[in-house]
Backbone as JSON, one array per atom type, in Angstrom:
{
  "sequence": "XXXXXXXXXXXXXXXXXXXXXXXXXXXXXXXXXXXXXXXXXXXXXXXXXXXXXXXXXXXXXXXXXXXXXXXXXXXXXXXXXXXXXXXX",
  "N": [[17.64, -22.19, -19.67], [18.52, -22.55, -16.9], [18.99, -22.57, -13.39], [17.17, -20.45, -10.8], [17.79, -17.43, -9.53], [19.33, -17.38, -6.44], [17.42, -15.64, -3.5], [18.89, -14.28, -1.65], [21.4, -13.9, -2.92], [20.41, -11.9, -4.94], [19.37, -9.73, -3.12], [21.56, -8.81, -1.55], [23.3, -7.79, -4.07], [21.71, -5.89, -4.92], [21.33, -4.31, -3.01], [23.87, -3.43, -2.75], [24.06, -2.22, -5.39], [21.98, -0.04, -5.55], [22.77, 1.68, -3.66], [21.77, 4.71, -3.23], [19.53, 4.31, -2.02], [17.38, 5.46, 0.6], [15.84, 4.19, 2.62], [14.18, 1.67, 3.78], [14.14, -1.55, 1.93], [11.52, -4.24, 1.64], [12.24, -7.46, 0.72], [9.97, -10.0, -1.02], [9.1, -12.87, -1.31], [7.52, -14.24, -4.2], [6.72, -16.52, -5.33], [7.31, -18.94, -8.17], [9.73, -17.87, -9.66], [9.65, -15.07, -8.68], [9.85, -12.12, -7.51], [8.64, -9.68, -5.03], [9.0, -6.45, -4.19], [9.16, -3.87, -1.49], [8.68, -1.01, -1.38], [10.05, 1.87, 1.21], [9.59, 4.32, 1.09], [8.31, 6.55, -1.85], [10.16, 7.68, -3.22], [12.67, 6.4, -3.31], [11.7, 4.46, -4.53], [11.5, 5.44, -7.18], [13.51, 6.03, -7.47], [15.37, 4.15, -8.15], [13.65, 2.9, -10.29], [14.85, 4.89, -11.93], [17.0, 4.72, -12.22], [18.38, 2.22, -13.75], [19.2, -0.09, -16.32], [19.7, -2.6, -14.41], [21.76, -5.9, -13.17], [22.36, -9.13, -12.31], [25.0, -11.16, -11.14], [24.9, -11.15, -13.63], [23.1, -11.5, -15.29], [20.38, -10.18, -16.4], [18.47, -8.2, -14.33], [15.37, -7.52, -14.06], [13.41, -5.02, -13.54], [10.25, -4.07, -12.47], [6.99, -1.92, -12.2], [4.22, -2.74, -10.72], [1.04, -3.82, -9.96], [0.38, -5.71, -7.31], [-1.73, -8.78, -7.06], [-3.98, -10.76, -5.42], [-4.17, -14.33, -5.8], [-6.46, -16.88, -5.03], [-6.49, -20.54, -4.97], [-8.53, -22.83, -3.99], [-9.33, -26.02, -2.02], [-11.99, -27.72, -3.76], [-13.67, -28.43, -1.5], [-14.28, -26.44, -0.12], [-15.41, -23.26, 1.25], [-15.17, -19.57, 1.07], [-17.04, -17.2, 2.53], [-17.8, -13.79, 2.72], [-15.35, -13.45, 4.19], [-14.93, -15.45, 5.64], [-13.87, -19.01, 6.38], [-15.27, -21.74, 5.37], [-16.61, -25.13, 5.58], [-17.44, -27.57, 3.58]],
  "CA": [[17.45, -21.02, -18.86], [19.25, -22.17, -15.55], [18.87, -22.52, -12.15], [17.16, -19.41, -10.55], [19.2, -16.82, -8.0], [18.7, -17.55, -5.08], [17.27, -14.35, -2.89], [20.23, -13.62, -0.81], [22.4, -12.88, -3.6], [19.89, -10.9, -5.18], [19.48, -8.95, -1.98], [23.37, -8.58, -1.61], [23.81, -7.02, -5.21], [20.64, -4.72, -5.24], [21.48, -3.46, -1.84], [25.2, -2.66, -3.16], [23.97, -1.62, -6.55], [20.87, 0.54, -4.72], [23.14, 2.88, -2.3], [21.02, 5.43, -3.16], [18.08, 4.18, -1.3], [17.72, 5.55, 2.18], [14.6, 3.64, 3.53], [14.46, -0.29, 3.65], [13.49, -2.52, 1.3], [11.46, -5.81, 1.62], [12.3, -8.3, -0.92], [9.28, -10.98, -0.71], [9.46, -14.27, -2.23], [5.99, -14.57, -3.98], [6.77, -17.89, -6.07], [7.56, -18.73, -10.03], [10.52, -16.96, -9.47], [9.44, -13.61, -8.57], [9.81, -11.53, -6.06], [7.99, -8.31, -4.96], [9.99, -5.46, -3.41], [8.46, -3.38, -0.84], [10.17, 0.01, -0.89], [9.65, 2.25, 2.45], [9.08, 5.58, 0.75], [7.93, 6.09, -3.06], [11.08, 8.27, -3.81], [13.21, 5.59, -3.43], [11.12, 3.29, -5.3], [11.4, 6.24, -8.49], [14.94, 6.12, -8.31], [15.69, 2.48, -8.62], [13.65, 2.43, -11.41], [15.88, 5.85, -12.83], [18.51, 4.33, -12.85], [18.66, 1.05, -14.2], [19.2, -1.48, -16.37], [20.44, -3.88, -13.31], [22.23, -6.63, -13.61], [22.6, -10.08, -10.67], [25.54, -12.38, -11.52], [25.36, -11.27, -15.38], [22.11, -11.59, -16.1], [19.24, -8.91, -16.32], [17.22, -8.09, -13.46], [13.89, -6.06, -14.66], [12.77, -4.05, -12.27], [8.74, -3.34, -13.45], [6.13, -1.45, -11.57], [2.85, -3.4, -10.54], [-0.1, -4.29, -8.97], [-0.03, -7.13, -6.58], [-2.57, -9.42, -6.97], [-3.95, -12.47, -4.81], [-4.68, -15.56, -6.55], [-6.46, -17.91, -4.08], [-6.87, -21.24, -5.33], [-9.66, -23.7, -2.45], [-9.76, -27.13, -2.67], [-13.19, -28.11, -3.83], [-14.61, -29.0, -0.53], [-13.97, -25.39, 1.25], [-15.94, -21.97, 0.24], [-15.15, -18.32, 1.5], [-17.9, -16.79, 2.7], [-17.62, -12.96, 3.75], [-13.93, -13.81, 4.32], [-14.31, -16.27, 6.86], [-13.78, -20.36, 5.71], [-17.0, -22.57, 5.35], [-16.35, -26.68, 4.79], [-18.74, -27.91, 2.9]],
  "C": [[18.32, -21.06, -17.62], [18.39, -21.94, -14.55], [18.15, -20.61, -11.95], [17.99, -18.64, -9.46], [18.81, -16.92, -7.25], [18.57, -16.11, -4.11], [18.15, -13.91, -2.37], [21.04, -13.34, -1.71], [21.4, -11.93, -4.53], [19.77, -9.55, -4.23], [20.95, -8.04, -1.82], [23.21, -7.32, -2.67], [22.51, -5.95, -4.94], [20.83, -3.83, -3.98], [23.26, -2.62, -1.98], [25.08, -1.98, -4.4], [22.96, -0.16, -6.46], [21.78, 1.83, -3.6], [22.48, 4.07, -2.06], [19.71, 5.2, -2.37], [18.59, 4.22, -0.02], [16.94, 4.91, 3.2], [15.33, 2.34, 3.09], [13.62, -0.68, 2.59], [13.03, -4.13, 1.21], [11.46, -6.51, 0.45], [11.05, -9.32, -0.3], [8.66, -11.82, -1.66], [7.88, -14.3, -2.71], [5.74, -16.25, -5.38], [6.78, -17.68, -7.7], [8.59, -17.58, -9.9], [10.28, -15.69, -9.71], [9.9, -13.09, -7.4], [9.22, -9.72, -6.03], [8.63, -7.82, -4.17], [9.23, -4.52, -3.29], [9.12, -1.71, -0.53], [9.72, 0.98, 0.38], [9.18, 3.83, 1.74], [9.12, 5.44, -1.12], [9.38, 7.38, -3.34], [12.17, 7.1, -4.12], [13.11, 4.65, -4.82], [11.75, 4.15, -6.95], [12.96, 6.46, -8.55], [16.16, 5.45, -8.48], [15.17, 2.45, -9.96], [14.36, 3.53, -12.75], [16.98, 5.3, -13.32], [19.25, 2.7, -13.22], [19.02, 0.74, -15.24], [19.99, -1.73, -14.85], [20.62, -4.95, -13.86], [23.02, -7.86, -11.95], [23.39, -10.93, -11.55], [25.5, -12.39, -13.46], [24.35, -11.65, -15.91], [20.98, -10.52, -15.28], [18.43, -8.92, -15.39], [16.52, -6.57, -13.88], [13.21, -6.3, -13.28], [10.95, -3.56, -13.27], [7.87, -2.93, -12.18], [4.7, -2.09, -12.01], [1.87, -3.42, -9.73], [-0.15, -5.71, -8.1], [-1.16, -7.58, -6.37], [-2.73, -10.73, -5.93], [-5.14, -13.03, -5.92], [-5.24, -16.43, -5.78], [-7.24, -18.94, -4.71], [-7.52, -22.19, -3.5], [-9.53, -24.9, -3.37], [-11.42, -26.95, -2.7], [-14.06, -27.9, -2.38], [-15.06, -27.39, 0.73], [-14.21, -23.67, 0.07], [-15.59, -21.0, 1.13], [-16.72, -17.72, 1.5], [-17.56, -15.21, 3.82], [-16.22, -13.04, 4.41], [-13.48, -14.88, 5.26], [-14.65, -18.02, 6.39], [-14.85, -21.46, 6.68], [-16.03, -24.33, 4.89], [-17.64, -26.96, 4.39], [-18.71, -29.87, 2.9]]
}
């Protein structure tokens, strides 16, 4: 599979491949090589995903529309309660 891209040249190319977008976009690293992109208005967002396939360095970047989830793994010893952290 290879090394993954490192964010800054993803950034680079999607922001030169992207000219059409007039708001900002946050790229944000969310681990297992992903990244979630934050677009500033939802027109934007609908016409990144118009006009794609994309492509970073020659290999396929999929663009997919999702739900961001949190995953929060606790060690053992430490409970959420009401959102605020209990040791046990």
């Amino acid at each position: 599979m290879g090394d993954p891209l490192p964010i800054p040249t993803i950034i680079h190319k999607t922001r030169k491949d992207w000219y059409f977008v007039k708001g900002h976009v946050d790229y944000i690293d969310v681990g297992n090589d992903w990244i979630m992109m934050r677009f500033a208005n939802a027109e934007d967002r609908m016409l990144v995903f118009d006009h794609g396939p994309y492509h970073v360095n020659g290999l396929n970047f999929v663009v997919q529309s999702g739900q961001p989830s949190l995953i929060l793994t606790l060690p053992p010893s430490i409970e959420l309660t009401n959102g605020l952290e209990r040791r046990v």
